[in-house]
C-alpha positions in Angstrom: 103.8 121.9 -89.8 105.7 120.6 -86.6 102.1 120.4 -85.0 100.1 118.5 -87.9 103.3 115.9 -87.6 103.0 115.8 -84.1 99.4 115.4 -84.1 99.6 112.3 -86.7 102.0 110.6 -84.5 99.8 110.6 -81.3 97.1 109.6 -83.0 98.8 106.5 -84.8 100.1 105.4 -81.4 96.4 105.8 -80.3 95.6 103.1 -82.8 98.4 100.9 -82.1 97.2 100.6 -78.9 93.8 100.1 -79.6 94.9 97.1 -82.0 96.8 95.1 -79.5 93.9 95.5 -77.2 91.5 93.9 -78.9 93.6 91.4 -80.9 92.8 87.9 -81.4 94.4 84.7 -82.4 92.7 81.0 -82.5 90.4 82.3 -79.7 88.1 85.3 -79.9 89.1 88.5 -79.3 88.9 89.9 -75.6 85.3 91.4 -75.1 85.3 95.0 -74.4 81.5 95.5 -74.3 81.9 97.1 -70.7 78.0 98.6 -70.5 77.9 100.3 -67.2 73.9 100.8 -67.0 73.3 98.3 -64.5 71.0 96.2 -67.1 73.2 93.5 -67.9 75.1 93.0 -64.6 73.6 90.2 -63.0 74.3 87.0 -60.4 77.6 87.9 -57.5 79.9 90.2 -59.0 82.8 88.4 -57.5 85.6 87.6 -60.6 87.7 84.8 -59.8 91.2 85.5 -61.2 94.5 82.8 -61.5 98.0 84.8 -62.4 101.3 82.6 -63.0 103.4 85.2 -60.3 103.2 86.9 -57.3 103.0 90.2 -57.1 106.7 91.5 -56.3 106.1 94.7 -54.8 102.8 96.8 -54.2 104.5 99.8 -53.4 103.9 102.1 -56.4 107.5 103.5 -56.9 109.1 100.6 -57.0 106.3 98.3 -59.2 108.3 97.0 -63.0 106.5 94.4 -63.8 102.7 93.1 -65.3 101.5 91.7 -62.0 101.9 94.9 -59.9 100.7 97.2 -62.7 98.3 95.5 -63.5 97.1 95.9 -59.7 98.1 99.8 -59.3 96.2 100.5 -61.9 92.7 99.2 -60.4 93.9 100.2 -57.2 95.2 103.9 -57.5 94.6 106.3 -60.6 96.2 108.9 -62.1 95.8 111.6 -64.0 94.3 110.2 -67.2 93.0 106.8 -67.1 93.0 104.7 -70.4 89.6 103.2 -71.6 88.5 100.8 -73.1 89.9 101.5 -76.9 93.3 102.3 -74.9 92.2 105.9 -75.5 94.2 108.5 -72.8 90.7 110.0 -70.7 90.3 112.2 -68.1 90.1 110.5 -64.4 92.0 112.0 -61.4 91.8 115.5 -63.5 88.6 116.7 -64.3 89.2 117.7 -67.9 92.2 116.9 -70.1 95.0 119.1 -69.8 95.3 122.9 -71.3 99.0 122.6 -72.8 101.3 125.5 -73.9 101.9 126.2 -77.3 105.8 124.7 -77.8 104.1 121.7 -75.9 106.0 122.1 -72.6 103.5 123.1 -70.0 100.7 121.0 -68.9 97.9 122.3 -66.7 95.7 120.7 -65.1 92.3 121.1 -63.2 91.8 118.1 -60.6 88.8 116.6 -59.9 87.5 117.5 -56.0 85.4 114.6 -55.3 88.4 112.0 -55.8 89.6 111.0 -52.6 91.5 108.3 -51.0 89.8 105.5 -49.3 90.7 106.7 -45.6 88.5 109.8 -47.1 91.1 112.3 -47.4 90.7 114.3 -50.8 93.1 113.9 -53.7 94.6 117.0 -54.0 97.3 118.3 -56.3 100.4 117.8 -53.4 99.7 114.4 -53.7 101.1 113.9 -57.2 103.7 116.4 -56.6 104.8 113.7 -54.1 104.4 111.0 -55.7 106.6 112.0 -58.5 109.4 113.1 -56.2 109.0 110.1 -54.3 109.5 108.1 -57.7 112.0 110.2 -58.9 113.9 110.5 -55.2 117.6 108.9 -55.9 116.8 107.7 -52.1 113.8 105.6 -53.0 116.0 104.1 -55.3 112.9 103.4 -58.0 114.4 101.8 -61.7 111.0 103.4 -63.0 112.7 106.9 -61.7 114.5 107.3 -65.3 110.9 108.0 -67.0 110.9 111.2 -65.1 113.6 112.4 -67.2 111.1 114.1 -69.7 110.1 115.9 -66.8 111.9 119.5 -66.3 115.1 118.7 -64.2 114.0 115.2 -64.1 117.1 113.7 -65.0 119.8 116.2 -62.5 116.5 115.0 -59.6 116.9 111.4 -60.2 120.9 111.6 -59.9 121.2 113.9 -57.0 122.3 116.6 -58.7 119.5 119.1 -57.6 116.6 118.8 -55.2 113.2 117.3 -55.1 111.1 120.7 -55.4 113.3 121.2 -58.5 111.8 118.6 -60.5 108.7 120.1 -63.1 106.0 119.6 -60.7 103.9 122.4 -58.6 101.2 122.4 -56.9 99.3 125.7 -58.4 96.8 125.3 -55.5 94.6 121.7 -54.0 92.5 121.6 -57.5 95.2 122.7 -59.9 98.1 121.4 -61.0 101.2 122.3 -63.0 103.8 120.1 -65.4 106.7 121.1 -67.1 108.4 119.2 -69.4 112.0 119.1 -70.5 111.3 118.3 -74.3 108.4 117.7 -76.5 107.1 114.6 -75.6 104.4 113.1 -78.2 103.4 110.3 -76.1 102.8 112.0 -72.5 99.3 111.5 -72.1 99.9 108.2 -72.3 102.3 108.5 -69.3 99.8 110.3 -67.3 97.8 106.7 -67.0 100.9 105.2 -66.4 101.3 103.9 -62.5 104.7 105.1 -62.0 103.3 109.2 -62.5 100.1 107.8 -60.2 99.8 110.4 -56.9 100.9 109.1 -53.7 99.9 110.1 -50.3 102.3 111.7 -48.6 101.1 111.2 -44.9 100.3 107.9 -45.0 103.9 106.6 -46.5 105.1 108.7 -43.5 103.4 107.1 -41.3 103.8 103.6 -42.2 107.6 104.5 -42.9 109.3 101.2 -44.0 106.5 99.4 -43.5 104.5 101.4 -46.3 102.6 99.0 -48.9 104.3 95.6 -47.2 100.8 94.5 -47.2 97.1 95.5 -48.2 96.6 97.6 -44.6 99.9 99.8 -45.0 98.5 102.2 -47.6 95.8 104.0 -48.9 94.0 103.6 -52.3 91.9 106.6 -55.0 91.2 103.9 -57.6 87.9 101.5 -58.6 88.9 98.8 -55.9 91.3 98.4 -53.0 93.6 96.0 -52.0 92.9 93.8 -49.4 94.0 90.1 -48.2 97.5 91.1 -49.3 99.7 89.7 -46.5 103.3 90.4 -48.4 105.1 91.1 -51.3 107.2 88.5 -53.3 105.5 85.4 -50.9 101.5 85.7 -50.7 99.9 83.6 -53.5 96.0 84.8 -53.0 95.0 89.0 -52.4 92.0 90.5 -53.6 90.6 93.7 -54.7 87.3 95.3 -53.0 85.1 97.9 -54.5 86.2 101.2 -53.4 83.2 102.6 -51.5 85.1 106.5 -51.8 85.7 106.5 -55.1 84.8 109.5 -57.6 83.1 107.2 -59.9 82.0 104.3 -57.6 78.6 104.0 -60.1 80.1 102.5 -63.2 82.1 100.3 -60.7 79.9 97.0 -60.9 82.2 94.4 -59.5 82.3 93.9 -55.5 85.7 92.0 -55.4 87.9 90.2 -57.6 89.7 87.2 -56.0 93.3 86.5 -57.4 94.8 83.5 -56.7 99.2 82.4 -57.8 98.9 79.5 -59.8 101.7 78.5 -61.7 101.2 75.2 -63.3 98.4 75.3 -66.2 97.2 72.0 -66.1 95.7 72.9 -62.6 94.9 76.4 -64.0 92.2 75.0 -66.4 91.1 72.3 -63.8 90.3 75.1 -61.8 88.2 76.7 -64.6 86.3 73.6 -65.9 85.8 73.4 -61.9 84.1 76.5 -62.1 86.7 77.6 -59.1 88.6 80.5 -61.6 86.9 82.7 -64.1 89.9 83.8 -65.9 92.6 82.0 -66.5 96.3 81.1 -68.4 96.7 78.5 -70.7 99.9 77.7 -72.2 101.9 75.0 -75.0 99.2 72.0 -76.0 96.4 73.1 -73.5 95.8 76.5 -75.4 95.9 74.3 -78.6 93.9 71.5 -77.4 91.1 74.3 -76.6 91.7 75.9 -79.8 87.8 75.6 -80.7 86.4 76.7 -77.5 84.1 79.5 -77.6 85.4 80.5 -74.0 89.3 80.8 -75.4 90.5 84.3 -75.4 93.6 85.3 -77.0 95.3 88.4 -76.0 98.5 89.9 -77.7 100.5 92.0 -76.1 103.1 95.2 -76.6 105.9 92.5 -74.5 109.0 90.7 -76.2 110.5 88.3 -74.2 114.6 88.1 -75.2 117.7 86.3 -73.9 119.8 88.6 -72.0 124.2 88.1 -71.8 125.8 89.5 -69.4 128.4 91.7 -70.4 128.9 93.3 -67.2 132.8 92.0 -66.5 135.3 93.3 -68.6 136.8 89.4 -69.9 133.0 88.3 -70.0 132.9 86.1 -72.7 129.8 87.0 -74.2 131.2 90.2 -75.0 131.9 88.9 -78.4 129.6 89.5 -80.7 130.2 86.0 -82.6 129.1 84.0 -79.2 126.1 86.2 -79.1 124.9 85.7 -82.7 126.1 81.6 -82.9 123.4 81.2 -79.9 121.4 83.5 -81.5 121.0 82.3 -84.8 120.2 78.8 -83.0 116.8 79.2 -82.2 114.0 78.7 -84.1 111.4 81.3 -83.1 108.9 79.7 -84.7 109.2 76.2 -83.5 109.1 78.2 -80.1 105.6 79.9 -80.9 104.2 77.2 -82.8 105.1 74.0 -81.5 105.7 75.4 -77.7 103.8 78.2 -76.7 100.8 77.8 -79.2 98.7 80.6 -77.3 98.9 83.1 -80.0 102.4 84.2 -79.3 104.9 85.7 -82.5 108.1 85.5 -83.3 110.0 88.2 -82.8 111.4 89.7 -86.2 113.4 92.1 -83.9 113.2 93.9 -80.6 110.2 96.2 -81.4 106.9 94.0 -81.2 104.3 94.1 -84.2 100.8 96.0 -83.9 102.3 98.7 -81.9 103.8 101.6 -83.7 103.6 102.9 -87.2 105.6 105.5 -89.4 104.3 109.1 -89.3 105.7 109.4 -93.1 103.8 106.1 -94.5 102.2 104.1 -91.5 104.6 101.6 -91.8 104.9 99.0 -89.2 108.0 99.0 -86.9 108.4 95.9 -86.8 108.8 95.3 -90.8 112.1 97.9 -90.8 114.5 95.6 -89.2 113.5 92.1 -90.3 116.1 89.6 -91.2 118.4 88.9 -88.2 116.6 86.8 -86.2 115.9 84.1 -88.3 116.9 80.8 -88.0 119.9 79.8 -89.3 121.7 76.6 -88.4 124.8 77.5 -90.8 125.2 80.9 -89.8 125.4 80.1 -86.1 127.9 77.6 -86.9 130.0 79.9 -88.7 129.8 82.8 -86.1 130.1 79.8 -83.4 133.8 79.1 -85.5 134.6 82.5 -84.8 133.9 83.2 -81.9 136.3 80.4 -80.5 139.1 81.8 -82.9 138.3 85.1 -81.1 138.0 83.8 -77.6 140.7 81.3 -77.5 138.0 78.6 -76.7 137.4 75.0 -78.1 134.2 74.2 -75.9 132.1 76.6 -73.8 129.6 76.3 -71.1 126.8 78.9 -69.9 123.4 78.8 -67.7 120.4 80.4 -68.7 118.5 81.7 -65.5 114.2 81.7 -66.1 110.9 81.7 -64.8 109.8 78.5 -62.9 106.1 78.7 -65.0 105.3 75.5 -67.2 106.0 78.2 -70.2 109.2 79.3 -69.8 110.7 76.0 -68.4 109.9 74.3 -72.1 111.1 77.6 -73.7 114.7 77.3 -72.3 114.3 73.8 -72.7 114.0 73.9 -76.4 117.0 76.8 -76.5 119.1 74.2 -74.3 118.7 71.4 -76.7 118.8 73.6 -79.9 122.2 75.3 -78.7 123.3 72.2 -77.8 122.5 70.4 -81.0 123.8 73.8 -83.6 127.0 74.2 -82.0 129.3 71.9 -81.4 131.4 71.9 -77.9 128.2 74.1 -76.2 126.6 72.9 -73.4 123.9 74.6 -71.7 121.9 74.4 -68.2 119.2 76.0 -67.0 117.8 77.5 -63.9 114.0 77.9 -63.1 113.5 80.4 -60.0 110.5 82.3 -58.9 109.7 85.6 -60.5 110.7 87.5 -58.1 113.8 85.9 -57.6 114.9 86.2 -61.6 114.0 89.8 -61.5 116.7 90.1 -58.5 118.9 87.8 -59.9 118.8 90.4 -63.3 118.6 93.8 -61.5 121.9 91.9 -59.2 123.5 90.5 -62.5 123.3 87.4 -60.8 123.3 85.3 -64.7 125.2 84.3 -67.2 122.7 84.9 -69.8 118.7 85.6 -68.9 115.3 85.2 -70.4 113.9 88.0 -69.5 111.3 90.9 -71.6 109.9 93.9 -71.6 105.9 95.2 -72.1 105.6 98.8 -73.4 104.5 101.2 -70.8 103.1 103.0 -73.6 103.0 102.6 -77.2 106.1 104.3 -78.6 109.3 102.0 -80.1 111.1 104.5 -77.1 109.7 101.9 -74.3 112.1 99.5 -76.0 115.0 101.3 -77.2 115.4 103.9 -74.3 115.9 100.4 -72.3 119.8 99.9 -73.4 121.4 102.7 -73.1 124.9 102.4 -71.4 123.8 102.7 -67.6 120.3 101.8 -68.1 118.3 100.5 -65.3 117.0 97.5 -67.0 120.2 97.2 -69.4 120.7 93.8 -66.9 123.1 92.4 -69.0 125.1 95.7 -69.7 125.3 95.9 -73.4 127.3 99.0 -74.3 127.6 100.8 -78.1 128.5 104.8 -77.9 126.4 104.7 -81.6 123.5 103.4 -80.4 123.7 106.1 -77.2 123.8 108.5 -79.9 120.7 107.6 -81.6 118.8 107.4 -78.9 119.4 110.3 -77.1 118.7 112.0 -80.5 115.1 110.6 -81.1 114.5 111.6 -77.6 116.4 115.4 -77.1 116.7 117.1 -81.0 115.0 115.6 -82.8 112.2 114.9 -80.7 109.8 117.6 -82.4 110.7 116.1 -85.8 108.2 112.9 -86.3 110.3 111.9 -89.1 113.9 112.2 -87.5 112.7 110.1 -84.7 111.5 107.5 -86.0 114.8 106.9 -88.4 116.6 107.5 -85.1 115.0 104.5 -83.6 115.1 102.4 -86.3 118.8 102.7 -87.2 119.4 102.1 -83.0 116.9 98.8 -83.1 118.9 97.7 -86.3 122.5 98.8 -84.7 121.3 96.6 -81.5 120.2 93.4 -83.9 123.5 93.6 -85.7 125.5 93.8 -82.7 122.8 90.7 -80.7 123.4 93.0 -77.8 120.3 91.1 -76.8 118.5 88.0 -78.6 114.6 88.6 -78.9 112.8 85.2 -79.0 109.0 86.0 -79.6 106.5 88.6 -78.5 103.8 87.8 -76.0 100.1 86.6 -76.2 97.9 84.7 -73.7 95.4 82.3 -74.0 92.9 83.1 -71.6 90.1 80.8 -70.7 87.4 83.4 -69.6 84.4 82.4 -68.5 81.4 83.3 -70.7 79.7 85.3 -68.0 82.8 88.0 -67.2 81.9 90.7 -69.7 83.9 93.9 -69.9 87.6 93.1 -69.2 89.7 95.8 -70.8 92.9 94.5 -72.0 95.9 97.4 -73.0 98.4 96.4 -75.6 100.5 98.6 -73.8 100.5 100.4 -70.7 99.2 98.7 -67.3 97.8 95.4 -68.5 94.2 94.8 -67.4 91.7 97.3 -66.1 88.6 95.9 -64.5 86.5 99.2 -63.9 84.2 98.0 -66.5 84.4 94.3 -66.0 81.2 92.5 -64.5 79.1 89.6 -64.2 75.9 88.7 -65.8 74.5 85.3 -65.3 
C-alpha cells in the first residue's frame, strides 16, 4: 500500500514539473521541440543570451541562486539529468538506479565514457567528493542542509561526525552507492540537482582558494564549458563552449552560447530587435506592449518572490505579528502582477506557488489549501496597523526595504513604498536598490530591515518551501521562529515521510501556520517574458529544479 502511495506521489510531482515547464501566458509557450538529428540545425550555432544578474559564484558548493544553476547545470552533470518534459533520466549513471526495498539504498552503475574536459574519467570518487565537499561544515555551503536526507547527513554538516560518515561510497570507479536517512519520494529529482553534482577532487586541490574564481580554475563533465568567465559577483559577459569530451557530445548542436548582464529592459529588447541578443527579459509595459508578438515567450516558474522582516534581534519590532500583517495586508498582489510586472507573473495566494504540487489523496492543488491571507485588504491592515502600535508602544514607524537594482523589482518596492505609505497612517518607507549579489549578502548577513527576496523550487515538492523556515534555517534570513511550525515540518520530513497523506497535511497545516503568523509576506510567483528569437529551437525550461538546459537548444536559419 505504502508503495502504490509512494509511487502516485512521484509521479504527480513528475507532472507538476512538466506543467510549469511548458506553461504559457500572453506569449506562446516555450518550444521544447529539441530534435537532435542534425536535419533542422542550421546557420552558426552560436545563441546570444541577456540575464538581469551576474552570476554570484561558479563554484558548485556554494551556487543558491538561478543564474549559477542555471550554468552548473550545462556545465557539469549529475547523476540524472532532467529532459525535456522535466522527466528525472539517466546521464552521469548509465542506467537509473537499482533501489532497496524500504527505499533507502540507491545503487548505481556509472557511465565509463563520461569524463571531465581535462580528460580525466568520471568516476564514482568524484561524487563521493563532491558531496562531502558540499556537505563539509568547513566549505561552509547553505545548500549543505539538503544532505540531511542523506545517511548521517545532518551530524556531517554540523561537525558532529566525519566526512567518510556521510551515505556515500565509492563501491568501485563504475559503481556507486547511496544511503538514505528516510524515505525520500522526491530523490531522483535531487540527483539532477547541482548541489549533488560530482566534483573533482584533484583539481579543487590544486587550484586551492583559487578554485572556480574564473572559467580556467576548474574542470567541467557537462554539454558545454565555461569560458570567458573572469570573476564571480563582477564579470557581466562569460560564455559556454561545446564540450569536445563529453559522453554525449552528438546530440550537443550548439558551439557556444554568449551571455551577456544586462539589467535594464528597454536596452534588453533594443538589443533583440538589433538582432545583438537571441533571448531575452522583458518586464512591466514592454512585455505588454509585445503582448501579440509571435516571438514572446512566457515562462512560469516554481519561484515566489516574498518580503522578508527581520526578526533576528530580540526588541525587533517586526516581531509583532500585527506590524507584519498591517504591511502585509497593504499590498495589492494583483495591481503588482497586472499593472507592474505584466509578464505573466501570479499572485501569490500563499507561500507554495501554483502548477507545482498536487494531493496524493485527490490531486488537489497546493496552492488552493491555504488561500485567503494574502489578499488585499486596506481595512484589515489598518486595524492590525492600530494594534500593533498599542502593542509596540509606537505612534509612527519607519523601515527600509532592501531589493534588486533591476527595472522589475525597483517599481515592485516602489508600489509597496507608496501603498504602505498610503494604508497606514504614520509609516513611512524607503528603499534600497543593490546588486544581486550584494542583497543576497546583505540577507545571508541580516544586513535589512525587511527584504524582497524568493525562492525557486529545487525540485517539485511544497518541502523546497517549507523546509526553508525552520528555526536556524540557512535561508530563514529574517529569522522567523514558531516551535509548531518546527514540529510539522520535521514531521512531513522524519515519520511521516512514508505516509503520502500525513505529509502533505503536515505541510499544509505548517504553510497555513506561517500565513497566519506573516512570518514572511509572499507577493507573487514568477514568470518571464522572454523575447526569443524565432530561429532558437529547443530551449528546455524546468519549473523547478536548475532553470534552463540548453543540451537540446539549436539554431536553424
Amino acid at each position: 500500500m505504502k508503495k502504490r502511495k509512494v509511487t502516485k506521489l512521484i509521479s504527480v510531482m513528475m507532472l507538476s514539473t512538466l506543467v510549469l515547464a511548458a506553461c504559457g501566458g500572453k506569449g506562446k509557450a516555450a518550444d521544447t521541440d529539441s530534435s537532435t538529428d542534425g536535419k533542422k540545425a542550421s546557420g552558426e550555432q552560436l545563441f546570444k543570451v541577456v540575464v538581469q544578474q551576474e552570476m554570484p559564484t561558479a563554484d558548485l558548493s556554494l551556487g543558491t541562486n538561478t543564474i549559477s544553476f542555471s550554468a552548473f547545470n550545462n556545465i557539469y552533470e549529475g547523476l540524472y539529468r532532467l529532459d525535456e518534459k522535466s522527466k528525472p533520466h539517466a546521464a552521469g549513471a548509465a542506467e537509473m538506479a537499482k533501489k532497496s526495498d524500504d527505499g533507502l539504498t540507491y545503487t548505481f552503475k556509472l557511465r565509463k565514457d563520461a569524463k571531465w574536459s581535462n580528460g580525466d574519467p568520471v568516476v564514482a570518487a568524484d561524487y563521493v567528493y563532491g558531496w562531502q565537499r558540499t556537505a563539509d561544515p568547513k566549505t561552509a555551503a547553505e545548500y549543505a542542509y539538503m544532505f540531511e536526507l542523506v545517511k548521517n547527513g545532518a551530524d556531517v554538516s554540523a561537525g558532529k561526525k566525519s566526512l567518510d560518515e556521510l551515505g556515500i561510497k565509492a563501491i568501485s570507479d563504475y559503481e556507486l552507492e547511496v544511503t538514505l536517512e528516510r524515505e525520500t519520494p522526491y530523490f531522483d529529482y535531487l540527483l539532477a540537482f547541482p548541489s549533488f553534482f560530482p566534483q573533482n577532487k584533484k583539481i579543487v586541490e590544486e587550484k586551492g582558494k583559487d578554485y572556480a574564481s574564473n572559467s580556467e580554475s576548474s574542470v567541467y563533465n557537462g554539454p558545454f564549458t565555461l569560458t570567458d568567465f573572469d570573476g564571480a559577483g563582477t564579470d557581466t559577459e562569460w560564455s559556454y563552449t561545446k564540450n569536445d569530451q563529453y559522453w554525449d557530445k552528438e546530440t550537443v548542436k550548439l558551439d557556444k552560447i554568449e551571455v551577456k548582464v544586462v539589467k535594464e529592459a528597454p536596452t534588453s529588447l533594443n538589443l533583440f530587435q538589433d538582432g545583438q541578443a537571441d533571448d531575452v527579459i522583458l518586464s512591466g509595459e514592454l512585455a505588454k506592449q509585445m503582448a501579440d508578438d509571435p516571438e514572446l515567450v512566457i515562462e512560469k516558474d516554481a519561484r515566489t518572490s516574498y518580503l522578508e522582516f527581520n526578526q533576528r534581534e530580540e526588541k525587533s519590532p517586526f516581531k509583532n505579528a500585527n506590524l507584519r500583517k498591517a504591511i502585509s495586508y497593504s499590498i495589492d498582489r494583483d495591481a503588482v502582477v497586472d499593472r507592474i510586472l505584466g509578464d505573466g507573473s501570479v499572485a501569490s495566494t500563499g507561500l507554495i506557488p501554483e502548477g507545482m504540487s498536487y494531493s496524493p489523496k485527490d490531486n488537489k492543488d497546493f496552492s488552493e489549501e491555504n488561500k485567503n491571507q494574502l489578499k488585499y485588504d486596506k481595512e484589515k491592515a489598518k486595524k492590525y496597523w492600530e494594534k500593533a502600535k498599542k502593542e509596540l508602544g509606537i505612534t509612527t514607524f519607519k523601515f527600509d526595504i532592501v531589493g534588486d537594482d533591476t527595472d522589475s523589482t525597483k517599481k515592485i518596492l516602489e508600489y509597496i513604498q507608496g501603498a504602505v505609505k498610503e494604508n497606514l497612517d504614520g509609516v513611512d518607507v524607503t528603499v534600497t536598490n543593490v546588486p544581486f549579489t550584494v542583497r543576497l549578502d546583505r540577507g545571508k548577513n541580516g544586513d535589512f530591515e525587511t527584504i524582497m527576496g524568493g525562492w525557486g523550487a529545487d525540485y517539485a515538492d511544497p518541502s523546497s518551501f517549507t523546509d526553508l523556515f525552520l528555526t536556524g534555517g540557512s535561508y530563514n534570513r529574517g529569522r522567523y521562529s514558531n516551535e509548531k511550525y518546527d514540529e510539522l515540518v520535521k514531521a512531513s520530513g522524519s515519520k511521516d515521510a512514508s505516509d503520502p497523506e500525513k505529509r502533505w497535511n503536515d505541510m499544509v497545516e505548517a504553510e497555513k501556520l506561517l500565513m497566519d503568523d506573516m512570518g514572511v509576506a509572499p507577493v507573487y510567483q514568477k514568470a518571464e517574458a522572454h523575447m526569443r528569437s524565432k530561429k532558437v529551437k529547443g530551449v528546455v525550461a524546468h519549473g523547478a529544479g536548475a532553470r534552463y538546459d540548453y543540451k537540446w537548444t539549436y539554431i536553424s536559419e
